[in-house]
PAMI-190500 format. One line per 2 residues: number of its first residue (from 1); their letters; for each residue x, y, z of N, C-alpha, C. Coordinates in Angstrom, 2 decimals. Atoms other than C-alpha are relative to their C-alpha. Example, Ala and Ser with C-alpha at 12.3 -4.5 7.8 and 13.67 -1.06 7.14 Angstrom:
2
1 = AS = 0.89:-1.19:0.00:12.30:-4.50:7.80:0.90:1.20:0.00 ~ -0.82:-1.19:-0.06:13.67:-1.06:7.14:-0.77:1.09:0.73;
***
This chain:
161
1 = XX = 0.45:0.12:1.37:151.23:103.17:159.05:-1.39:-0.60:-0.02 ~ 1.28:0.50:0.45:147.70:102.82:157.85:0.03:-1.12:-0.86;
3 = XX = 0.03:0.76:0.77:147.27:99.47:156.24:-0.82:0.11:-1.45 ~ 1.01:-0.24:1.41:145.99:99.36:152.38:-0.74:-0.87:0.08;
5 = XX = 1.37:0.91:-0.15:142.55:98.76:151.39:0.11:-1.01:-0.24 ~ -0.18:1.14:0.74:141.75:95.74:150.29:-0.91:-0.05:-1.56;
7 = XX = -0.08:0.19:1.61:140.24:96.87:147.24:0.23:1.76:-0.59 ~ -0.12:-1.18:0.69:140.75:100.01:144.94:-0.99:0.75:0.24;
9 = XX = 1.32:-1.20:0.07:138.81:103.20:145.47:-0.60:0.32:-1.69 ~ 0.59:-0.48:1.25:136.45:103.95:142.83:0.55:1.56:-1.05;
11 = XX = -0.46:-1.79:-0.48:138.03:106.90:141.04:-0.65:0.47:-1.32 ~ 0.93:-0.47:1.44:135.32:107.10:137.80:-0.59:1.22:0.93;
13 = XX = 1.14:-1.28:-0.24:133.39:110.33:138.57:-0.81:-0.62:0.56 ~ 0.82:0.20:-0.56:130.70:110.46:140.34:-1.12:-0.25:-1.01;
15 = XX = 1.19:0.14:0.80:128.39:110.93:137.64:0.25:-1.70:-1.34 ~ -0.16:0.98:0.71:129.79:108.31:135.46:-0.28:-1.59:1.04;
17 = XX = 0.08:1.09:-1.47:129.66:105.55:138.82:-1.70:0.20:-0.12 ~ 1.32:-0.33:0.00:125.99:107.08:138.75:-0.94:-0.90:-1.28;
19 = XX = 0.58:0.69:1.26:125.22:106.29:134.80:0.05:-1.44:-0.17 ~ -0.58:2.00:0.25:127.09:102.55:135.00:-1.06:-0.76:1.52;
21 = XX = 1.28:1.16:-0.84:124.49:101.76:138.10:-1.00:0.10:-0.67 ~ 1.38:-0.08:0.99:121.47:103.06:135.98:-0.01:-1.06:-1.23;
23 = XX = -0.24:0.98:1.51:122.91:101.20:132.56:-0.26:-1.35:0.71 ~ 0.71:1.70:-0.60:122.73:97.91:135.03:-1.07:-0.03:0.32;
25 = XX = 1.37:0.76:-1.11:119.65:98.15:136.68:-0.82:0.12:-1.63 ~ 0.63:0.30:1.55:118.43:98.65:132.49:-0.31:-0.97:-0.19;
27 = XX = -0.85:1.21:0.85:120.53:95.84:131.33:-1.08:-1.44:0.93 ~ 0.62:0.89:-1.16:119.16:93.58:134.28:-1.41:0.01:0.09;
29 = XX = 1.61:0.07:-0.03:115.25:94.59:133.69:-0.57:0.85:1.10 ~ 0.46:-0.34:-0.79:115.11:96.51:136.66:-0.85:1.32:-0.18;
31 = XX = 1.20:-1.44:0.48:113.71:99.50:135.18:0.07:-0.92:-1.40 ~ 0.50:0.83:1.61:111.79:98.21:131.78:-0.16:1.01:-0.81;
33 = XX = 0.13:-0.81:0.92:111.31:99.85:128.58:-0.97:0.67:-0.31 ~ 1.32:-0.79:-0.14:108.72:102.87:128.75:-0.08:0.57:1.89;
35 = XX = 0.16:0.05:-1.14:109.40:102.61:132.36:0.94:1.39:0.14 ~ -0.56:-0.90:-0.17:109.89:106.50:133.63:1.72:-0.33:1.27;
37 = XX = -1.31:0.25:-1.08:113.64:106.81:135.70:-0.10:0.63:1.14 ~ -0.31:-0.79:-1.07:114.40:108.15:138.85:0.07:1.65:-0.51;
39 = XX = -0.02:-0.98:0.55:114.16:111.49:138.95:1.02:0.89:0.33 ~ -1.33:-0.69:-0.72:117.21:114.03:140.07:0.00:-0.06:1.01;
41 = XX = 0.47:-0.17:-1.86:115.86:113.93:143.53:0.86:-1.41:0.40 ~ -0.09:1.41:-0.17:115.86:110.26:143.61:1.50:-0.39:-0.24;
43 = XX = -1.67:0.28:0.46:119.50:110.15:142.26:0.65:0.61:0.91 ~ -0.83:-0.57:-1.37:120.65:112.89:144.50:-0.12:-1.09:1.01;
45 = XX = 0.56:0.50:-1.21:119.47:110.98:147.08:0.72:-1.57:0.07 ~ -0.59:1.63:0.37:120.53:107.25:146.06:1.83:0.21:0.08;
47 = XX = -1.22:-0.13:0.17:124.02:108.24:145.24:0.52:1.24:0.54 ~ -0.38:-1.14:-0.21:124.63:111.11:147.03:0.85:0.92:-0.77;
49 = XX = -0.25:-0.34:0.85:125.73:113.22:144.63:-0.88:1.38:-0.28 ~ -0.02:-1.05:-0.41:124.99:116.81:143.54:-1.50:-0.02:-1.17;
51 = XX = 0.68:-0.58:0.90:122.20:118.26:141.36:0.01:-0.26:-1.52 ~ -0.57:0.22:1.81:124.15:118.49:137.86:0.62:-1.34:-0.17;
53 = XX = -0.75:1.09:0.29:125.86:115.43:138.78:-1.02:-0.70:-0.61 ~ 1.06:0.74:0.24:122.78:113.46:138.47:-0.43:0.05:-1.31;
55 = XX = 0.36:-0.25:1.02:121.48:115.35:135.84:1.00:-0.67:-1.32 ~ -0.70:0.70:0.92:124.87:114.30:133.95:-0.04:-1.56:-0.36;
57 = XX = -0.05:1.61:-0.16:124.65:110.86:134.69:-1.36:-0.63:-1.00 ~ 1.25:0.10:1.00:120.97:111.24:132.90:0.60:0.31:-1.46;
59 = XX = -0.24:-0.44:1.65:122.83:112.98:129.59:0.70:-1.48:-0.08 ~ -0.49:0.96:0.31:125.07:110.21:129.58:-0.73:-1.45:-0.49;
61 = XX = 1.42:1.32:0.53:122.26:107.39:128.96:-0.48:0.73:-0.95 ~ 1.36:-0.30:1.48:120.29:109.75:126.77:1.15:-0.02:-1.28;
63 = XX = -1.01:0.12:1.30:123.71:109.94:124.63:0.45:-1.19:-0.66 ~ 0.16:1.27:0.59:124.04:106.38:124.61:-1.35:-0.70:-0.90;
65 = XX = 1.51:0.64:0.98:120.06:105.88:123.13:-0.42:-1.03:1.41 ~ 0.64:1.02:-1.00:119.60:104.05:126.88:-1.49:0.30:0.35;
67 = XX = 1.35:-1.02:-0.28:116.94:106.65:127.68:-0.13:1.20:-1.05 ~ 0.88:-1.31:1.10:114.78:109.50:126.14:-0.54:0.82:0.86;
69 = XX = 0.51:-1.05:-0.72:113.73:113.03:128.01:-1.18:0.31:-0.54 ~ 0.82:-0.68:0.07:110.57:114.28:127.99:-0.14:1.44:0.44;
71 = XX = 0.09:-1.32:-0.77:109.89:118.12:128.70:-0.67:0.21:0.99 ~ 0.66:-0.03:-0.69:108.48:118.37:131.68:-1.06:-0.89:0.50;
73 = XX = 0.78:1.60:-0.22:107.25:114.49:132.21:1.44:-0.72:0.68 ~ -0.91:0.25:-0.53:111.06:113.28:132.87:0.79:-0.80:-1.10;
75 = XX = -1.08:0.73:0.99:113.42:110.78:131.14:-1.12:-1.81:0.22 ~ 0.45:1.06:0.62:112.24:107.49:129.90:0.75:-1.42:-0.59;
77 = XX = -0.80:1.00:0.59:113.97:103.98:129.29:-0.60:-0.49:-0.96 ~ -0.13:0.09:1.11:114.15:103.54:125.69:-0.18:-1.73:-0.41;
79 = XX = 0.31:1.28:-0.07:113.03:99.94:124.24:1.07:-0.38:-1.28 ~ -1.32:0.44:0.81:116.63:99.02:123.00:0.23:-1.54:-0.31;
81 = XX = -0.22:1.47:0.19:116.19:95.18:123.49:-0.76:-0.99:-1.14 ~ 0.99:0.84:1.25:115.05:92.40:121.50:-0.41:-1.38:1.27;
83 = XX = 0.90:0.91:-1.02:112.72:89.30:123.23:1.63:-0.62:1.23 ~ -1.18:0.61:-0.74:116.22:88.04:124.35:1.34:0.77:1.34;
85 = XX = -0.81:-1.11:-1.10:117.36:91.18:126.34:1.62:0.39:-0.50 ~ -1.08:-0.85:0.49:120.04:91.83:124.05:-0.13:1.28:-0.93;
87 = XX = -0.02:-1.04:0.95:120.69:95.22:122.10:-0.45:0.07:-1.50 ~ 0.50:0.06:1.16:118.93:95.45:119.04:1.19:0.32:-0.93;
89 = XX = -1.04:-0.46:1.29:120.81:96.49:115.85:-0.22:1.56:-0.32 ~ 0.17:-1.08:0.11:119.26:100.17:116.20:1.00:0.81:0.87;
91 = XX = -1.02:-0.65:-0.82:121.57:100.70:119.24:1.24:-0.35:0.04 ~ -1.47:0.03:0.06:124.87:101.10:119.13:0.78:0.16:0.92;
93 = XX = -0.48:-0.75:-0.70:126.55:101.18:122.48:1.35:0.50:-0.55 ~ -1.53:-0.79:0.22:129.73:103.42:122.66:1.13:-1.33:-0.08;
95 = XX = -1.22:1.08:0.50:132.74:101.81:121.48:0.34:-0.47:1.57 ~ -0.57:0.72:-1.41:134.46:102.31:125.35:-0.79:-0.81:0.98;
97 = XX = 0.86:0.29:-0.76:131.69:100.77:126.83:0.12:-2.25:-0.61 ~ -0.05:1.33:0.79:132.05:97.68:124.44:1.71:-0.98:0.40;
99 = XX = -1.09:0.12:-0.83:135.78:97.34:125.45:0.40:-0.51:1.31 ~ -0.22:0.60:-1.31:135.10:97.46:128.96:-0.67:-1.24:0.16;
101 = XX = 0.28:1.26:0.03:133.08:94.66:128.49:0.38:-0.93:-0.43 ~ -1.14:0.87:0.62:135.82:92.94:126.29:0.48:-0.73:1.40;
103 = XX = -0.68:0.18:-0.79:137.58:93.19:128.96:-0.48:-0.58:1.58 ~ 1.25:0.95:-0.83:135.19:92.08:131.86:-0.20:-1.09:-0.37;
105 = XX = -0.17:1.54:0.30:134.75:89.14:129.88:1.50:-0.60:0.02 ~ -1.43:0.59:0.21:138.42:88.48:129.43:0.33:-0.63:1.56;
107 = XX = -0.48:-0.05:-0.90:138.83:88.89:132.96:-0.58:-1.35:1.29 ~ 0.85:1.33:-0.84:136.05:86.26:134.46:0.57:-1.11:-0.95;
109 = XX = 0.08:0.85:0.71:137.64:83.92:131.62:1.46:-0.29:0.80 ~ -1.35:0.49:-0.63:140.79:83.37:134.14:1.02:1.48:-0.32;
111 = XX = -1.20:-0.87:1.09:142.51:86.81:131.86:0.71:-1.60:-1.17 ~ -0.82:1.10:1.68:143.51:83.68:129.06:0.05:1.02:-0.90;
113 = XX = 0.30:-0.96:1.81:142.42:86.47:126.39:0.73:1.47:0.34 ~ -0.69:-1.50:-0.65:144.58:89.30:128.37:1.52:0.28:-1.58;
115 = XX = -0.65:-0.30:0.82:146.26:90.95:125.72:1.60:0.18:0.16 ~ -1.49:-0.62:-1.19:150.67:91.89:126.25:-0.11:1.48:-0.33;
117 = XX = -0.03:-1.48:0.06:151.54:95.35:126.15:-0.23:0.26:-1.71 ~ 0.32:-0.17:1.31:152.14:95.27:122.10:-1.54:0.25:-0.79;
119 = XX = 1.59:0.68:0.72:148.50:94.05:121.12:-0.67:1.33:0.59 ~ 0.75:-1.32:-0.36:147.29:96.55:123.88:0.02:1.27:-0.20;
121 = XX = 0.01:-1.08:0.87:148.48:99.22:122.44:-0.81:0.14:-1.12 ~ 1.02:-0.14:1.05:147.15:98.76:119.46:-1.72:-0.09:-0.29;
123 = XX = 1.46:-0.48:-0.36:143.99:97.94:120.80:-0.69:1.32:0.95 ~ 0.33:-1.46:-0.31:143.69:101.42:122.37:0.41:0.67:-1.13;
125 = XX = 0.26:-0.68:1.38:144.52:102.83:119.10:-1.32:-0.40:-0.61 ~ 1.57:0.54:1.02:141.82:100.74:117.30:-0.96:0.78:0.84;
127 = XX = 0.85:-0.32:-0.99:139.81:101.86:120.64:-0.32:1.80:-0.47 ~ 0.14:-2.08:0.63:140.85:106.06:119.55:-0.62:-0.14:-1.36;
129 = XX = 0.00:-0.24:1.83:140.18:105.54:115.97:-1.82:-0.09:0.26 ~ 1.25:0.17:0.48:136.57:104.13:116.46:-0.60:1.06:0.85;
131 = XX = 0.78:-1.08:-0.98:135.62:106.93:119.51:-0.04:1.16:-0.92 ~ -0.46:-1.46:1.16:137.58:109.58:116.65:-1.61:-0.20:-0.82;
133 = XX = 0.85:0.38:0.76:134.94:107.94:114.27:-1.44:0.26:0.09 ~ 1.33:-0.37:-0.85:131.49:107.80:116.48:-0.11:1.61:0.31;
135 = XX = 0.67:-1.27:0.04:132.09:111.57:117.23:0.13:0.50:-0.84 ~ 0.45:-0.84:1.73:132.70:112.77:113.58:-1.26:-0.72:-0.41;
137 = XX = 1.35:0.43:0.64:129.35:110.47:112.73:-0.99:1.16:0.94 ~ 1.48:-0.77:-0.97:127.35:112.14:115.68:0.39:1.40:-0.03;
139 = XX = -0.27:-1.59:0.20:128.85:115.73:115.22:-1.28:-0.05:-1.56 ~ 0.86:-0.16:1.40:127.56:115.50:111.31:-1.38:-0.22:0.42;
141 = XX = 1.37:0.41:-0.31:124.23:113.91:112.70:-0.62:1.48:0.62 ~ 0.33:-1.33:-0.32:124.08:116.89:114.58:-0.07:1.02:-0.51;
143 = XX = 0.27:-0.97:1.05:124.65:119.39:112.36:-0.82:-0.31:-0.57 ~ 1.73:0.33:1.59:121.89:117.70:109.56:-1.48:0.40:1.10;
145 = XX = 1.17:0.13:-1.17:119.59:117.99:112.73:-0.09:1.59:0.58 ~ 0.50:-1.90:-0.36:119.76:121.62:113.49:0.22:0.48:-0.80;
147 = XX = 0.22:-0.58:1.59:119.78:122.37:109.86:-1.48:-0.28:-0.28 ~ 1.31:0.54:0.69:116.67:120.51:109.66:-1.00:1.14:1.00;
149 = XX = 1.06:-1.22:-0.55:115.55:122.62:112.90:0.24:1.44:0.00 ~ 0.10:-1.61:0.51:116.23:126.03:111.62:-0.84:0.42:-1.31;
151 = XX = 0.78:0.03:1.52:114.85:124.96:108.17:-1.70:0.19:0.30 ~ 1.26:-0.46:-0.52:111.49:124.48:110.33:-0.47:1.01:0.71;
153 = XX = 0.31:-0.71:-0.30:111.65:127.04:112.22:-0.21:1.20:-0.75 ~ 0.23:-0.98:0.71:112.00:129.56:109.52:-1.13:-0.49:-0.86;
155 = XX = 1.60:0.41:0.32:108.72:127.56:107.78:-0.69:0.70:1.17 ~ 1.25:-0.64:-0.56:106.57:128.47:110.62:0.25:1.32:0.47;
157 = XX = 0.26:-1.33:-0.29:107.52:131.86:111.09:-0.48:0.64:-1.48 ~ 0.57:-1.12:1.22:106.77:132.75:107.56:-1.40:0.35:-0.54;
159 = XX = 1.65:-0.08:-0.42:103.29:134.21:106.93:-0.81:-1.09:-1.18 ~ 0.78:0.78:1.40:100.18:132.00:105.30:-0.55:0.84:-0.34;
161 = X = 1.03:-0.89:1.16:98.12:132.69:102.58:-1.31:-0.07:0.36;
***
């Protein structure tokens, strides 16, 4: 018999393991705000990892508001903080992201604040309800936003005077 590890294998995706090292080296200052990111290469390469993975691991920050793409310049860390290096009031991280950090804190606090099964349930409901919530806001956002760019695009195709 092979003895077990001594700690748990990672079993988040690759690309998500990818985005949660980028979101730290943010959070931590290591890349600053304006400051271009690694580029797919650089990610392939760091995390071994594939092409699209990388690339996902980039949507995933730009969906959070961590970063911003440029066309053909690259992606860009977004100036989300305030003098104190916390999140402004413009950004909103994702609910599960807020959670896991509930829970990260709970967990360096001894677990004292560890919920029982009852409570936790319900706090993964509260947890569905507000993710249900965030993507009916950002679906609608989306739609008003490619209403707005069809509305322009049919402006500049129509002829001037």
């Amino acid at each position: 018999m092979t003895p077990a590890p001594d700690k748990k294998p990672d079993r988040r995706p690759p690309y998500q393991h990818a985005a949660d090292e980028l979101r730290r080296d943010i959070r931590r200052g290591r890349i600053k705000p304006g400051e271009q990111m690694p580029s797919v290469r650089e990610l392939q390469e760091r995390f071994g990892i594939a092409n699209m993975t990388a690339r996902s691991a980039l949507n995933v920050l730009r969906d959070e508001g961590l970063i911003y793409t440029i066309h053909g310049r690259g992606s860009f860390v977004a100036d989300i903080s305030d003098a104190t290096g916390e999140f402004t009031i413009d950004y909103n991280p994702p609910a599960w992201y807020l959670a896991k950090k509930a829970e990260a804190e709970g967990e360096e606090e001894g677990g004292a604040g560890k919920p029982d099964g009852e409570s936790a349930g319900s706090s993964l409901t509260d947890l569905l309800t507000a993710l249900r919530d965030e993507i009916r806001a950002l679906s609608a956002e989306h739609q008003e936003l490619r209403r707005e760019v069809e509305a322009l695009k049919r402006a500049q195709q129509e002829p001037k005077p």
